[in-house]
N, C-alpha and C positions, 0 to 999 in steps of 0.2 A: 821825327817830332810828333807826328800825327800819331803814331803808336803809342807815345807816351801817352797822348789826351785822351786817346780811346782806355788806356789800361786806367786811368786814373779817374773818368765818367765810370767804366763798371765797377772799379773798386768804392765809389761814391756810394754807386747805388746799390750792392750788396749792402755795405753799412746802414742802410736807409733800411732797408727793408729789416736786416739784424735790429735796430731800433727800433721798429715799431713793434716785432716781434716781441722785446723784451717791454715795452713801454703796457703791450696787450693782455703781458705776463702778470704786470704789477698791479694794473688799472685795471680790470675786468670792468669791461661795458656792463651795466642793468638791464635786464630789460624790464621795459614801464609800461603799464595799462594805457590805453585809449585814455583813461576819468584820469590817471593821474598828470598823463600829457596834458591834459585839459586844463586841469588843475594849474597844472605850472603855468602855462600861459595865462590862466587868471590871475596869478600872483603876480607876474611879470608887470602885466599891464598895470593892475593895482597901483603895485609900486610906481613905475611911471608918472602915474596921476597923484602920487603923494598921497591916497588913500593910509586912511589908517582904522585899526580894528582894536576893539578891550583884550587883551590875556585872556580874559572869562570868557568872551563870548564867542573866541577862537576856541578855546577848550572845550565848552561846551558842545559846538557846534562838530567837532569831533568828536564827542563823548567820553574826552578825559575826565 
C-alpha cells in the first residue's frame, strides 16, 4: 500500500511541476521597472480610497 502512495505523491508532483513548466510557457513573467512597480502600488492604493482621475488629465500627464 505504502508503495502505491509513494508512486502516486511523485507521479502528483512531476505533474506539478509539467504544469508550471507549460503554464511558464504560455504566461511569460514581465519584468517591471522599480517606477513602474511604484506606479502600480499607487494605482492600487488609489483605487482603494475610491480616488478618481479626468481621461484628460491621465493622458496628459502621460503625454498622450
Amino acid at each position: 500500500m505504502q508503495a502505491s502512495l509513494d508512486t502516486i505523491y511523485n507521479e502528483i508532483k512531476t505533474l506539478r511541476r509539467e504544469i508550471e513548466l507549460i503554464r511558464s510557457a504560455l504566461i511569460p513573467e514581465e519584468e517591471i521597472s522599480d517606477e513602474e512597480r511604484s506606479e502600480i502600488h499607487k494605482i492600487r492604493e488609489e483605487t482603494k480610497r475610491g480616488e478618481k482621475s479626468r481621461l484628460d488629465d491621465v493622458l496628459a500627464e502621460l503625454n498622450v
